[in-house]
DRENTORKOL-3810 file (N, C-alpha, C; in nm, 4 decimals):
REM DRENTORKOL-3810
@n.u->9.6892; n.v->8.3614; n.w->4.3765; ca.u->9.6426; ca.v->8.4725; ca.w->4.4579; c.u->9.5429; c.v->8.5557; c.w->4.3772
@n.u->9.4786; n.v->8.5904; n.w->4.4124; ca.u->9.3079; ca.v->8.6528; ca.w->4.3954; c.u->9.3604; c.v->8.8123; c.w->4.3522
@n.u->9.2954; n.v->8.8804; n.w->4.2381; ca.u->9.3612; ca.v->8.9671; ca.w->4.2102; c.u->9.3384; c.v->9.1077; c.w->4.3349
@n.u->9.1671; n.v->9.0812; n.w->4.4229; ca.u->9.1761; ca.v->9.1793; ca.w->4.5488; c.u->9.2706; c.v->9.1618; c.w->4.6174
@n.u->9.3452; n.v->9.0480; n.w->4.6370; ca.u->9.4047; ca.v->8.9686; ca.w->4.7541; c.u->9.5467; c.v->9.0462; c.w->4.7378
@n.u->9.5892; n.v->9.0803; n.w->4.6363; ca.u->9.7378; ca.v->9.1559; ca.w->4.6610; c.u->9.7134; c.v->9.3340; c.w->4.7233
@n.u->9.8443; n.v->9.2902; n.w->4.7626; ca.u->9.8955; ca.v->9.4595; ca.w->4.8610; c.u->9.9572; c.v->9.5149; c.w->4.7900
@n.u->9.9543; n.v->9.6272; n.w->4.7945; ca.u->10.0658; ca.v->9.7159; ca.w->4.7689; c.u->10.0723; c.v->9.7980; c.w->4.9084
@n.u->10.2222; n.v->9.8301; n.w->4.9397; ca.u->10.2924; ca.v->9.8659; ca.w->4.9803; c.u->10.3493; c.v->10.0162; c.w->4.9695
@n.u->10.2912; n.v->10.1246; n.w->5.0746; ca.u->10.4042; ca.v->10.2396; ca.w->5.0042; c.u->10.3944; c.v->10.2868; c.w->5.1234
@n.u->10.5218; n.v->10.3491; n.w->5.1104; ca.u->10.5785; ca.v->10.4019; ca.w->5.2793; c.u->10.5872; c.v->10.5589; c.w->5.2411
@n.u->10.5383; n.v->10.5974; n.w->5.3004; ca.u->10.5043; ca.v->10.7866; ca.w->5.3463; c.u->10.6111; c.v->10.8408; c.w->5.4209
@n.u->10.6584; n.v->10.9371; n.w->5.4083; ca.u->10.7751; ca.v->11.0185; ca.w->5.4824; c.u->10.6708; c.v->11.0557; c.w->5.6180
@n.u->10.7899; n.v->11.0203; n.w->5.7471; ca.u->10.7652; ca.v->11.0366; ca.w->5.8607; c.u->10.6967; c.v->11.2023; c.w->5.8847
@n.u->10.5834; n.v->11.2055; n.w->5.9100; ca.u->10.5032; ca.v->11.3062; ca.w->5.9213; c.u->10.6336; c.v->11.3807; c.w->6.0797
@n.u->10.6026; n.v->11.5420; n.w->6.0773; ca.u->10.6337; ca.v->11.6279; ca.w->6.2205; c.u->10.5407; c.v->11.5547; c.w->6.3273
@n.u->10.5910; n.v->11.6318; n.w->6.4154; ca.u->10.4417; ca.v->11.5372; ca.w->6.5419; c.u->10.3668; c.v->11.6270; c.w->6.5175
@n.u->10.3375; n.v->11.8016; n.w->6.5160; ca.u->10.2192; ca.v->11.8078; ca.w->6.4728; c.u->10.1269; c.v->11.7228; c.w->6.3341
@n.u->10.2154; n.v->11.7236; n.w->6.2748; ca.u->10.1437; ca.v->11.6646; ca.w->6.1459; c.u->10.1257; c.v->11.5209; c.w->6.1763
@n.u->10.1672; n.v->11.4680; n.w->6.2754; ca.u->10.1255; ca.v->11.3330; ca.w->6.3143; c.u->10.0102; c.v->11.3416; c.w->6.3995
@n.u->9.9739; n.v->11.4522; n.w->6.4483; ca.u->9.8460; ca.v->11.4636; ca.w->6.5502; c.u->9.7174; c.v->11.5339; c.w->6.4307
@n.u->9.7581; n.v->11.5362; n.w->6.3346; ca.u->9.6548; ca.v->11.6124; ca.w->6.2478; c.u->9.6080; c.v->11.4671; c.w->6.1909
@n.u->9.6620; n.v->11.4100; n.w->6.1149; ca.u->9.7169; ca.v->11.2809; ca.w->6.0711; c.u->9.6151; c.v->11.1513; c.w->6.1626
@n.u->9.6532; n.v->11.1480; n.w->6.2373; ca.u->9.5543; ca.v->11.0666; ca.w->6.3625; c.u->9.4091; c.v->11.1122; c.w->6.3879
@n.u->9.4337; n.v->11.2223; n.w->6.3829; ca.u->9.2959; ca.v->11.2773; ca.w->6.3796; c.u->9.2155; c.v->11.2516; c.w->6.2924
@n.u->9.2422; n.v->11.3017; n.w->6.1536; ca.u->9.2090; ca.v->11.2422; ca.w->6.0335; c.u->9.1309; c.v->11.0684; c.w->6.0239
@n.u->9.2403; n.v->11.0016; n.w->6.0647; ca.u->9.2324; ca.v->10.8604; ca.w->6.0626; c.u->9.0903; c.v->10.7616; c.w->6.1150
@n.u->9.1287; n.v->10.8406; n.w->6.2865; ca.u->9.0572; ca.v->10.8173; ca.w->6.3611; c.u->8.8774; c.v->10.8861; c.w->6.4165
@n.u->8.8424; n.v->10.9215; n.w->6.3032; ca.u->8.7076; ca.v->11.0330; ca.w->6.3672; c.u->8.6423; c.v->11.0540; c.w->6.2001
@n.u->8.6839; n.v->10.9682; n.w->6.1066; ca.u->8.5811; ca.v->10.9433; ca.w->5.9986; c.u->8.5511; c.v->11.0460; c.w->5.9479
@n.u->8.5989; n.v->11.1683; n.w->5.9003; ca.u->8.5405; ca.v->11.2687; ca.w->5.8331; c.u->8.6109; c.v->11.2740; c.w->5.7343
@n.u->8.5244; n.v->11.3458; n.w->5.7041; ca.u->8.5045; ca.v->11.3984; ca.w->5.4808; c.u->8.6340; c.v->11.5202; c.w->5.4856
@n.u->8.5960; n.v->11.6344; n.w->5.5182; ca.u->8.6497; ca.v->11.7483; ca.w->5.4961; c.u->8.7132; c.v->11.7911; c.w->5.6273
@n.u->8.7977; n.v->11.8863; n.w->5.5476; ca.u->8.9844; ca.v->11.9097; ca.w->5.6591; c.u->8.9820; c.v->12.0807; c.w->5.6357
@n.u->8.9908; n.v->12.1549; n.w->5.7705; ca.u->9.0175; ca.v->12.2579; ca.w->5.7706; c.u->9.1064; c.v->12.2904; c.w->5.8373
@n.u->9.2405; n.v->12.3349; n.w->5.8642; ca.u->9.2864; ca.v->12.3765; ca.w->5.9804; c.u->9.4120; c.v->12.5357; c.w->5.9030
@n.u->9.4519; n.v->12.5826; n.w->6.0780; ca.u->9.5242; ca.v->12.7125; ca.w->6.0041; c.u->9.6656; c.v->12.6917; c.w->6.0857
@n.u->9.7686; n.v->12.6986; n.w->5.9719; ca.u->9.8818; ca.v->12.6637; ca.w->5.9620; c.u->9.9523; c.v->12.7895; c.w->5.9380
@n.u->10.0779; n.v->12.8119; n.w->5.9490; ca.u->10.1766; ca.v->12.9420; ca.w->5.9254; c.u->10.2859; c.v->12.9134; c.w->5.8191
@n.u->10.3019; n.v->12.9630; n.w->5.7380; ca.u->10.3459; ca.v->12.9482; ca.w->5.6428; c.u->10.5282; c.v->12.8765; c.w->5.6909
@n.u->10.5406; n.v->12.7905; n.w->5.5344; ca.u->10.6163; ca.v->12.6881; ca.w->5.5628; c.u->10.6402; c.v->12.6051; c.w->5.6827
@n.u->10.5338; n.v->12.5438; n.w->5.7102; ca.u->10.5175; ca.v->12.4340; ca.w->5.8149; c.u->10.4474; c.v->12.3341; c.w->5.7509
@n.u->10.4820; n.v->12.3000; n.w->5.6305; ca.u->10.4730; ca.v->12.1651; ca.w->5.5971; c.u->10.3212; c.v->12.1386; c.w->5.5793
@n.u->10.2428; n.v->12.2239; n.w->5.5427; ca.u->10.0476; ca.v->12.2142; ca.w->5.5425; c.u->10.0672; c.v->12.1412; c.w->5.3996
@n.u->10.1007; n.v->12.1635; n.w->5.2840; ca.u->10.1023; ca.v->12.1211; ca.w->5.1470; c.u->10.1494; c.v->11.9633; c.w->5.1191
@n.u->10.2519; n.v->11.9492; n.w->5.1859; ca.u->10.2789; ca.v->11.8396; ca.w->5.1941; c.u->10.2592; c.v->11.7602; c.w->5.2920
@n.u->10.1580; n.v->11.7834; n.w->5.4190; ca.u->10.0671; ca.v->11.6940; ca.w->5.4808; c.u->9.9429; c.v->11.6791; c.w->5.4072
@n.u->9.8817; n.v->11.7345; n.w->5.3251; ca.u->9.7436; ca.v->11.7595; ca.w->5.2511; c.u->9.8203; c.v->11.6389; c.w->5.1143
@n.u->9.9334; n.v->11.6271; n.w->5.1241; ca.u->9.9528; ca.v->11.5113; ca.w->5.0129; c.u->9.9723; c.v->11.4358; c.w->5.0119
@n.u->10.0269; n.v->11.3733; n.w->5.1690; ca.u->10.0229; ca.v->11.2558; ca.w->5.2285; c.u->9.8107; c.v->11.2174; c.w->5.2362
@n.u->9.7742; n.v->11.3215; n.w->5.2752; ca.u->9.6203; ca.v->11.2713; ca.w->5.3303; c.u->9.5767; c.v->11.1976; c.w->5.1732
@n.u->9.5622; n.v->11.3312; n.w->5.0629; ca.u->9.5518; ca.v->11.2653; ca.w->4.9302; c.u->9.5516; c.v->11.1531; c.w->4.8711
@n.u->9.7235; n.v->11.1649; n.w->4.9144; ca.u->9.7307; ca.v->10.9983; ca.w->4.8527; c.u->9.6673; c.v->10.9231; c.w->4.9339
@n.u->9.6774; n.v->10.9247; n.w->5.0755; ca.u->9.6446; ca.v->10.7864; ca.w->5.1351; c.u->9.4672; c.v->10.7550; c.w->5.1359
@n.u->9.3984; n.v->10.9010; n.w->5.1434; ca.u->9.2461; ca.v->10.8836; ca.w->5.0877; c.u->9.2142; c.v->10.8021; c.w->4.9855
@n.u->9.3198; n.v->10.8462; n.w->4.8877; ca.u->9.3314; ca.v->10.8507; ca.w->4.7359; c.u->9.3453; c.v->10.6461; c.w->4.7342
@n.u->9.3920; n.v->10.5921; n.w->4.7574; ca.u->9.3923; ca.v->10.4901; ca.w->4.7913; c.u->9.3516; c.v->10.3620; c.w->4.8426
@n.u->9.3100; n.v->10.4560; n.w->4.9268; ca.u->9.1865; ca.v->10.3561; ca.w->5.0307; c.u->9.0429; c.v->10.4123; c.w->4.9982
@n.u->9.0168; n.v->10.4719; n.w->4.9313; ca.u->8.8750; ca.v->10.4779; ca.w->4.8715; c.u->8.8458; c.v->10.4574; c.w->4.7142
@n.u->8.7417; n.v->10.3945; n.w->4.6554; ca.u->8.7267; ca.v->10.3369; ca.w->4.5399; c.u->8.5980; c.v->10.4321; c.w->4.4928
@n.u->8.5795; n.v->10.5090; n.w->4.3818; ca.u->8.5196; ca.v->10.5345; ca.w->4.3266; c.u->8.4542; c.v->10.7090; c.w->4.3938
@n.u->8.5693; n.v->10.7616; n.w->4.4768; ca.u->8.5313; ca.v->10.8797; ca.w->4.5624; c.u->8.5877; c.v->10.9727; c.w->4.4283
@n.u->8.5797; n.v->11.1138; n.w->4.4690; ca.u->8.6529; ca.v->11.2234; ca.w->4.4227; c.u->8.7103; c.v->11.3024; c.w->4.5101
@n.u->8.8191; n.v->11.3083; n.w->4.5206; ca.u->8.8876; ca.v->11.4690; ca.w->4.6253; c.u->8.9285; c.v->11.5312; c.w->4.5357
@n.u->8.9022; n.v->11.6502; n.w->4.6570; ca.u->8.9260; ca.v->11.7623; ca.w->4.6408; c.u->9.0265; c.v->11.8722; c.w->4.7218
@n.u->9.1100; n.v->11.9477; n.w->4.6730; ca.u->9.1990; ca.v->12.0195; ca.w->4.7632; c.u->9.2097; c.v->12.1527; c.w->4.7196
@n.u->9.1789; n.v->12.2401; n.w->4.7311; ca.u->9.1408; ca.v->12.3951; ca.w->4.7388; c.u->9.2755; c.v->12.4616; c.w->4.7851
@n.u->9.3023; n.v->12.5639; n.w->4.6871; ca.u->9.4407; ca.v->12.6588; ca.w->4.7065; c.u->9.4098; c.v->12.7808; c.w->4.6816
@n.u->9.4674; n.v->12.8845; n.w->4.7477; ca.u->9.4764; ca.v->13.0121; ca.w->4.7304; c.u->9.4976; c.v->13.0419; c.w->4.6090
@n.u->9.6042; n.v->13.0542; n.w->4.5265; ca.u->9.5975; ca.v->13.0507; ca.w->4.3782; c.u->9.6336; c.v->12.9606; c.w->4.2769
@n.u->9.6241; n.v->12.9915; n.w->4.1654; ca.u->9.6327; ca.v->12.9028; ca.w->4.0608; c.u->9.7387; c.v->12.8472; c.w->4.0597
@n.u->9.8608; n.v->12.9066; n.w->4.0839; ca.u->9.9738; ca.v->12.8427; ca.w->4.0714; c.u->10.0491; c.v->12.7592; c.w->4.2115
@n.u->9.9950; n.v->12.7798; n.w->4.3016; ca.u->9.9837; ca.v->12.7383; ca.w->4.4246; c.u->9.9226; c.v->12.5627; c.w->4.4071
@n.u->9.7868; n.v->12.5985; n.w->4.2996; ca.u->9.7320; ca.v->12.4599; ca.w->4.2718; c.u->9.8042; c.v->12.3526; c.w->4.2020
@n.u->9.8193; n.v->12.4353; n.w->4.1331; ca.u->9.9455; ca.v->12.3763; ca.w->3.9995; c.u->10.0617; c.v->12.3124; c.w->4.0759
@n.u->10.1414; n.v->12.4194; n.w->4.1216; ca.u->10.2190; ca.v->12.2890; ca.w->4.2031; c.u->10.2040; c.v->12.1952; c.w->4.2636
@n.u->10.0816; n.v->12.1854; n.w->4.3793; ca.u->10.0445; ca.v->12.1138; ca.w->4.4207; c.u->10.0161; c.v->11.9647; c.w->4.3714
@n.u->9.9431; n.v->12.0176; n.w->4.2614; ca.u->9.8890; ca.v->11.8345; ca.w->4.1270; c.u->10.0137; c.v->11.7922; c.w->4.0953
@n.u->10.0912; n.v->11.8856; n.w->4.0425; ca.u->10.2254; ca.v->11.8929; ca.w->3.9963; c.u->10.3142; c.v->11.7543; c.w->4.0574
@n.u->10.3100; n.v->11.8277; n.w->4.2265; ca.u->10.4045; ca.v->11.7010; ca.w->4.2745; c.u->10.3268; c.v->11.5818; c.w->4.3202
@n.u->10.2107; n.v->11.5923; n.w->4.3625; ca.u->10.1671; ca.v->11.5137; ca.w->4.3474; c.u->10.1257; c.v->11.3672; c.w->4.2877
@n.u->10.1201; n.v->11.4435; n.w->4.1509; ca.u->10.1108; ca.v->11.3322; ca.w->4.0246; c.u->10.2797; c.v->11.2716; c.w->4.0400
@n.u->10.3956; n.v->11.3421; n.w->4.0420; ca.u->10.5121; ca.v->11.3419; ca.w->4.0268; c.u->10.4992; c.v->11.1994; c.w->4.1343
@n.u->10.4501; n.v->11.2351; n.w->4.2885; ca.u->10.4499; ca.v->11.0890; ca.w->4.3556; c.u->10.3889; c.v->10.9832; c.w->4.3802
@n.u->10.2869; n.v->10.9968; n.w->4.2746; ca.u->10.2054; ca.v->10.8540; ca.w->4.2573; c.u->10.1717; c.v->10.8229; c.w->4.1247
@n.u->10.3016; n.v->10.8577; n.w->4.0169; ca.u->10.3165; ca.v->10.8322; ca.w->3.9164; c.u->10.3028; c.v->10.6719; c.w->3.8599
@n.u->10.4496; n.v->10.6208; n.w->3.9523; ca.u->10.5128; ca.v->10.4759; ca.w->3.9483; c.u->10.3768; c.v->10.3768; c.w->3.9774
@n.u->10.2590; n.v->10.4432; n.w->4.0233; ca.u->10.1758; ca.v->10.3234; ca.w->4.0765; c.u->10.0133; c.v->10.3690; c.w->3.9671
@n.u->10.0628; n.v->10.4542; n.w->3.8848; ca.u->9.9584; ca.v->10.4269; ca.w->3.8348; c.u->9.9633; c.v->10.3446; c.w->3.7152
@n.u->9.8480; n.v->10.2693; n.w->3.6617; ca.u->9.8537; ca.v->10.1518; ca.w->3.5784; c.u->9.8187; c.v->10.2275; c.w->3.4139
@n.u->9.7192; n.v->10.3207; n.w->3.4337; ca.u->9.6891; ca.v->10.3664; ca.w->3.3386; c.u->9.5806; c.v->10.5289; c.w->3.3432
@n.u->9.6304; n.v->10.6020; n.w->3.2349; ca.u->9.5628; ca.v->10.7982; ca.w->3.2422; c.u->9.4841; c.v->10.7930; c.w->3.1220
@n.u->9.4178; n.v->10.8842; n.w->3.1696; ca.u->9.3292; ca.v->10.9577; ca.w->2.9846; c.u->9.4376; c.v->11.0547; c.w->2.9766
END
């Protein structure tokens, strides 16, 4: 088997249905950049890390980007992030 030729496999926690209609949207209508306004603790941080990774993934040689109110807001964010796509990375500087 061809080394493009393998899959990997990773299964995403079942998005809310809003976050499944944000999600689709996303998917389906080809755009770069994501704005929308959410109310606090409704799950915006951890739909923006599902998008991440799965951008993060399916594009080769891009850069994202994800913008937070504050520093420590950001910090967590990379934080868990890195925390869930640790196991699949091969190699860091």
């Amino acid at each position: 088997m061809k080394e493009e030729d393998k899959k990997i496999i990773i299964k995403l926690p079942k998005p809310l249905p809003y976050q499944k209609d944000i999600l689709n949207w996303v998917d389906n209508n080809g755009i770069k950049y994501i704005s929308f306004l959410k109310s606090r603790q409704s799950g915006g941080s951890f739909l923006m890390r599902m998008i991440v990774i799965k951008w993060g993934l399916e594009t080769k040689n891009e850069k994202l980007g994800y913008c937070c109110p504050t520093y420590k807001i950001c910090r967590t964010f990379y934080s868990e992030l890195i925390e869930k796509v640790k196991p699949f990375i091969a190699e860091s500087n």
